[in-house]
N, C-alpha and C positions, 0 to 999 in steps of 0.2 A: 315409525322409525324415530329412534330416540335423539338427538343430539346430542353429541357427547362436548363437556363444559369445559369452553375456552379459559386460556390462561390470562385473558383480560380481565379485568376489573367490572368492564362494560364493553357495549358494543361499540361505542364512541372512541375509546380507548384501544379497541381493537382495531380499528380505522386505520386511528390515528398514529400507531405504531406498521401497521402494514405498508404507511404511505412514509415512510423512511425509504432515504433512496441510498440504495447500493453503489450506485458511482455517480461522478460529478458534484459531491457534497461541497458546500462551500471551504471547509478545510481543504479540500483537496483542489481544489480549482486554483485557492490562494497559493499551494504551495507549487503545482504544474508551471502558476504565471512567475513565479520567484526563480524555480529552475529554469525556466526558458529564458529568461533576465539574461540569464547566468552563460548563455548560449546554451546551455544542455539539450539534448533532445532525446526523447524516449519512448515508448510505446505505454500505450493507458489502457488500464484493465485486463493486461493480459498474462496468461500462466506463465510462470520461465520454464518451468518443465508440463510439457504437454500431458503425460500422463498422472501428474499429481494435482488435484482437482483444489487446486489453491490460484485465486488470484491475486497479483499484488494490484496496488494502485499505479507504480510506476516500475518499468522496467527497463532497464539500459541491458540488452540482450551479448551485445561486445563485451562489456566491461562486467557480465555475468553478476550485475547487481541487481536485486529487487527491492525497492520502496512500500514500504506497509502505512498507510494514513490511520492510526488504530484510534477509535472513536473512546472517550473518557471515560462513559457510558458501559459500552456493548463490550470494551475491552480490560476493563478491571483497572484503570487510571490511579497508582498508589497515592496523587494528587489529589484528584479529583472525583473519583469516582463515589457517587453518592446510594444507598442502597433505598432500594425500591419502598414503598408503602405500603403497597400491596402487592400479594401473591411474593412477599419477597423471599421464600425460600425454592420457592420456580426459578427467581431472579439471579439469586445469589448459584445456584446451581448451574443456570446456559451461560454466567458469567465464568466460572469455573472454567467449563466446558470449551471455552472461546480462548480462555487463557490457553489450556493445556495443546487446543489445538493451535496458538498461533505457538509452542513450544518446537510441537511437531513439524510443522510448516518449517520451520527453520532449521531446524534439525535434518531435511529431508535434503532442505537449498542447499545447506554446507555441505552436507555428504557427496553432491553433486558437483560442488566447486563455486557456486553463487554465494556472495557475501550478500546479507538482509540487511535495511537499515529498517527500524520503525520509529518512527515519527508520532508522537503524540499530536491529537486536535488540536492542544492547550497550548503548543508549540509554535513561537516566531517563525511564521514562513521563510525569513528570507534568512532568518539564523538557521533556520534547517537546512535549506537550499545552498547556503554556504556550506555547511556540514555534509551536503551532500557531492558537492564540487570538489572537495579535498580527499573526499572518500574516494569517489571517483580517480581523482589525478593519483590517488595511491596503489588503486587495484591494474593501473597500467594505461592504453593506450583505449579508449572509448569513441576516438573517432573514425570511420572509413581505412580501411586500407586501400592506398591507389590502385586503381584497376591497372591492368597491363597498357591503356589505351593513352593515361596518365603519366602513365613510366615513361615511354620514348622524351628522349633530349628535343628540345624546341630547337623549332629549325633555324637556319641563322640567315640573314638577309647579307648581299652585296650591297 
């Protein structure tokens, strides 16, 4: 059986790219602790829409917003992002690829009624977390509604 030839460079390189982590990245951890600052509260790593196999980094499920932490790297940063060395036309292609589907992804949110914010790495956590607080107070009301148990008039003492 033949192995068929990875898109790394090396196997070192293979490693060392497979050991990238999906969530809890330090971008994103800086930017969770800015919006909790903020009071915000949200749900981490999860789909807004269950059937469409997208997740965000952050999701405020009331106020029908999703957070995207999109890395410089992996997501085509018109900043920052730097092109590969090697292999870079594999590179430049899953870069592509990443683009068109964070396109779709959003394109799928809004169809649905979910406003998307994306958030660069490169980006001031707590200027984003700001930007996300005003987004937030704009799309409506993101905290609890009183349960009925709430509602009743407090009782009054003699």
């Amino acid at each position: 059986m033949t192995r068929e030839k990875s898109w790394a460079s090396s196997e070192g390189v293979r490693r060392s790219m497979k050991s990238n982590k999906g969530r809890d990245t330090r971008p994103e951890l800086k930017l969770r602790r800015a919006a909790h600052a903020l009071g915000l509260r949200y749900r981490v790593s999860t789909r807004p829409i269950r059937s469409l196999r997208r997740t965000a980094d952050m999701v405020f499920t009331r106020a029908k917003v999703a957070v995207f932490l999109d890395g410089c790297f992996w997501h085509g940063c018109p900043e920052h992002h730097t092109v590969a060395k090697t292999n870079a036309a594999f590179w430049a292609e899953k870069i592509q690829r990443t683009k068109e589907r964070d396109i779709e992804t959003d394109t799928a949110l809004k169809a649905a009624g979910w406003t998307v914010l994306r958030v660069w790495e490169h980006e001031d956590s707590d200027t984003a977390a700001t930007r996300l607080a005003r987004l937030l107070k704009a799309t409506g009301p993101a905290a609890p509604t009183p349960s009925k148990r709430s509602a009743a008039p407090p009782k009054t003492t003699r």
